[in-house]
C-alpha angles and dihedrals in degrees: 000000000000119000084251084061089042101051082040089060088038100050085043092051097051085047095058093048093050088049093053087042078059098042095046089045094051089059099048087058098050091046088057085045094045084042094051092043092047079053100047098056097051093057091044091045083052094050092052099045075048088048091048099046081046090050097044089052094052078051098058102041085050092060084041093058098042084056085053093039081052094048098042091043083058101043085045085065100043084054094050093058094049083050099060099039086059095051085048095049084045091054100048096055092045081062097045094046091046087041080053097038080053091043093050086041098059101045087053099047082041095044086043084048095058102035081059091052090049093242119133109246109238115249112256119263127237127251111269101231095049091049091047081050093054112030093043115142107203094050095052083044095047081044102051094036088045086052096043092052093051093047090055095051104044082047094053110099114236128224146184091253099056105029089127103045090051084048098052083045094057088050088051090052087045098055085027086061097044101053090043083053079057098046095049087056103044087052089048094056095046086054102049089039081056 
């Protein structure tokens, strides 16, 4: 083998090893880079089932706080009304108690008026419905004849003889009082409707 032959084998040599020197370290290259992607993705596959449990959670408290935006827009009016009931039953009695303030004023300016002109101030009059309730005729008259008629038959003695009669009179003051009872209160509500 002549020294041409020699340095050939050794240059090739020195090549192929090179070459394999290449070859091992682009391996080892890939495998870093396969290792970092296979590590990659498993952190990213962690961060999205994290993402989805985190998205399924904001979904849910959404739905939760639309359910609680639906039940405090509703109890807000409700509120509202009762809001405004109470501000128009304030001020109706504010009215009524101002209408009354005005009322008192007046008969004691009135009453002051005429003490100073010497005149005797008139006695108040009754309400009207209470004095038709209480000075009705036909109420004290039903009463008294309702009470007449009961008396009389609780004081007639009963026989033998007329049982039955005494029976079919208590039945007649009993509808006799009833529709007297009738009579009084439709005449006490014409009276109180005039």
């Amino acid at each position: 083998m002549t020294q041409t032959q020699l340095d050939r084998r050794r240059e090739q040599t020195a090549a192929a090893k090179a070459a394999e020197e290449k070859a091992r370290t682009a391996v080892t290259d890939l495998a870093n880079r396969l290792q970092t992607n296979a590590d990659l993705t498993e952190q990213q596959t962690l961060a999205l089932r994290n993402a989805e449990a985190e998205a399924k959670r904001l979904k849910r408290s959404l739905k939760t706080q639309q359910r609680d935006r639906d039940r405090l827009a509703k109890a807000h009016q409700k509120a509202l009304g009762k809001a405004a009931k109470a501000t128009r039953r304030a001020e109706d009695l504010d009215d009524k108690y101002s209408k009354s303030v005005l009322a008192d004023l007046v008969r004691r300016e009135k009453e002051k008026d005429l003490k100073a002109a010497g005149v005797t101030p008139p006695e108040p009059e009754p309400e009207p419905e209470r004095a038709v309730a209480a000075d009705n005729p036909a109420r004290k008259t039903a009463a008294r004849t309702t009470t007449a008629r009961a008396t009389k038959s609780a004081a007639a003695p009963v026989t033998t003889r007329n049982a039955n009669t005494a029976r079919s009179g208590r039945t007649a003051t009993a509808g006799r009082a009833t529709k007297a009872t009738k009579a009084t209160k439709t005449t006490g509500t014409r009276a109180r409707r005039s």
